[in-house]
N, C-alpha and C positions, 0 to 999 in steps of 0.2 A: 231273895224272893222279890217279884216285884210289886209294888205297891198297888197295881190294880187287883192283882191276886189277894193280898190284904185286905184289902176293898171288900171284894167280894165273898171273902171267907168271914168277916165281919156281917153283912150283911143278909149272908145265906147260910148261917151255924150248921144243919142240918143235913145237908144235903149227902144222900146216900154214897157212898165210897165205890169203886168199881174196879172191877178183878178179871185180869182175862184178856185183855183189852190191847196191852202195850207190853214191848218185847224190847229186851236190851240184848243183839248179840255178840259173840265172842269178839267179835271185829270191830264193836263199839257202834253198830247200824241201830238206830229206833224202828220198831218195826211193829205198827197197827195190825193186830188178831182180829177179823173179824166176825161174825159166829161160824163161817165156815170154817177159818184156820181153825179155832179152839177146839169144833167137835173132832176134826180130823188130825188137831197135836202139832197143826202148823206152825211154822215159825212167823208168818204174817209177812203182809207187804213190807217193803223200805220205806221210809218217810223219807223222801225226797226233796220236801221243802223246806228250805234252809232257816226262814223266818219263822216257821214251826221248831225245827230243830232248837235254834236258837230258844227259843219261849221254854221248849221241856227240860233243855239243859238249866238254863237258869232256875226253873224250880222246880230242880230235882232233889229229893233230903231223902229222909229214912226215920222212921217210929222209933220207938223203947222197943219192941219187938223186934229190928233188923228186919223190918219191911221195907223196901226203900220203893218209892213212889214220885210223880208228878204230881203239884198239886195246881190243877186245872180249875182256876177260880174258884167255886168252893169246895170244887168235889177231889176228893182224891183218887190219883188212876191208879192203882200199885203194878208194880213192872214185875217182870217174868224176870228173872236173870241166866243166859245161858250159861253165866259161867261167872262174873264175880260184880260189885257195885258199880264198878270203874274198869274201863279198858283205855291201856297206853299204849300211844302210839311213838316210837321214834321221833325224835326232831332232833335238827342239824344245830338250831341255837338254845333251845333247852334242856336236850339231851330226852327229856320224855314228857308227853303232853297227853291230858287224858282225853275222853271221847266230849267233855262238854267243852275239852278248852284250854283247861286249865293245867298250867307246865306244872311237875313235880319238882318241888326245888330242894326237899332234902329226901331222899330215899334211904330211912330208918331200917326197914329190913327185906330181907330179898328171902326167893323160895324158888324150886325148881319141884314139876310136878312129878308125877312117876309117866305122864307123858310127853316132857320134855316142857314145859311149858313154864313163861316164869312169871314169875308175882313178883310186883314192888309195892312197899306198903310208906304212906308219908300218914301221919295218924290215925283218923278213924277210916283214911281213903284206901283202899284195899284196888290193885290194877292188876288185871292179867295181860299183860302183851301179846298183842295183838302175831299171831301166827306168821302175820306174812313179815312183820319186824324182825323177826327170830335171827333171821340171819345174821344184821346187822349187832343184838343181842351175843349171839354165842364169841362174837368176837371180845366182847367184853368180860369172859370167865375165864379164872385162871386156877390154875392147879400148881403148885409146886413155885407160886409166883413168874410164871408163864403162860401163858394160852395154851386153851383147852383144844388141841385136838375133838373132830365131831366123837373119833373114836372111843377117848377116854372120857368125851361126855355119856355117853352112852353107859359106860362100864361105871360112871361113877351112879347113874340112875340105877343102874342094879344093883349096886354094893354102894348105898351113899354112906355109910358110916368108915370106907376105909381111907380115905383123903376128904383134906377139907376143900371144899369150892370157894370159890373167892367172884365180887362180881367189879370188876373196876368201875368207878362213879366217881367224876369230875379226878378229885387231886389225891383219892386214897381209893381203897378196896374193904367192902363188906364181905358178910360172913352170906352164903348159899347154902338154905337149910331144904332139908327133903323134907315133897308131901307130897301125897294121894290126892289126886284131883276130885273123889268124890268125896273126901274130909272138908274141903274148902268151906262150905255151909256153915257147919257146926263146930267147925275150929275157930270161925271170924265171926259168927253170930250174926249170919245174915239168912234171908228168907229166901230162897232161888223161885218159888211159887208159891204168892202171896193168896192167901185162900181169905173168907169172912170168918 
């Protein structure tokens, strides 16, 4: 967090919290609601400025409750989440990097959705990768200690309990466990819309 946010959290104890406002989505885009999106369920503009972006990623955290939030000198914004805390993206020298930044350097466990979509989790950081990733992604799951055909991805999302999924990561292979993309919330204990 940075120290003028300190500053100012020190300073201004009080100051009301705000809900509604700011949007994290699937693609890892910040995206300002404002009162027109909210009434009509919008997703909000893109936050385009990078010296912004910058500032929300650095202090972005998450309550006791699994509200996860920017904390905007002293007020807190709490963020919509379309779909998980963290979105990753592919990279060539880290292998995956989240939407603030930051490379994942051990991926503890993996999950593929009932819509195809996959989770990597490195402790409390919960990532869903990014859609347009995927591709690069599905080359990395193996079946039978081979690569997964699209087809027998597909069959194993219907039937995931009859083969195990494997996701290759750096010098070994994790376990590819199924799940329902609308469990994601209340399986990870996080808040997708953060309410007062």
């Amino acid at each position: 967090m940075d120290d003028i946010v300190r500053q100012a959290m020190a300073k201004w104890p009080n100051v009301p919290h705000c809900y509604g406002w700011l949007a994290l989505d699937a693609r890892g885009t910040w995206r300002m609601r404002d009162e027109r999106a909210q009434a009509l369920g919008l997703v909000g503009d893109p936050i385009r400025n990078t010296a912004l972006t910058a500032f929300i990623n650095r202090n972005y955290t998450h309550d006791e409750q699994g509200r996860w939030y920017f904390q905007n000198g002293p007020q807190r914004v709490y963020v919509n989440l379309e779909a998980t805390p963290y979105i990753a993206h592919t990279d060539p020298e880290h292998g995956f990097v989240l939407h603030t930044g930051e490379a994942l350097r051990v991926i503890e466990a993996s999950w593929l959705t009932d819509t195809g979509q996959l989770l990597l989790q490195e402790g409390e950081k919960l990532a869903l990768v990014d859609d347009r990733d995927m591709t690069q992604c599905l080359e990395m799951l193996r079946l039978h200690g081979e690569g997964a055909p699209d087809e027998a991805v597909m069959k194993w999302l219907e039937q995931p309990g009859d083969e195990e999924m494997r996701l290759a990561w750096k010098n070994g292979e994790l376990p590819v466990a199924f799940i329902e993309r609308e469990q994601l919330a209340s399986r990870f204990g996080f808040v997708a819309q953060p309410a007062p």
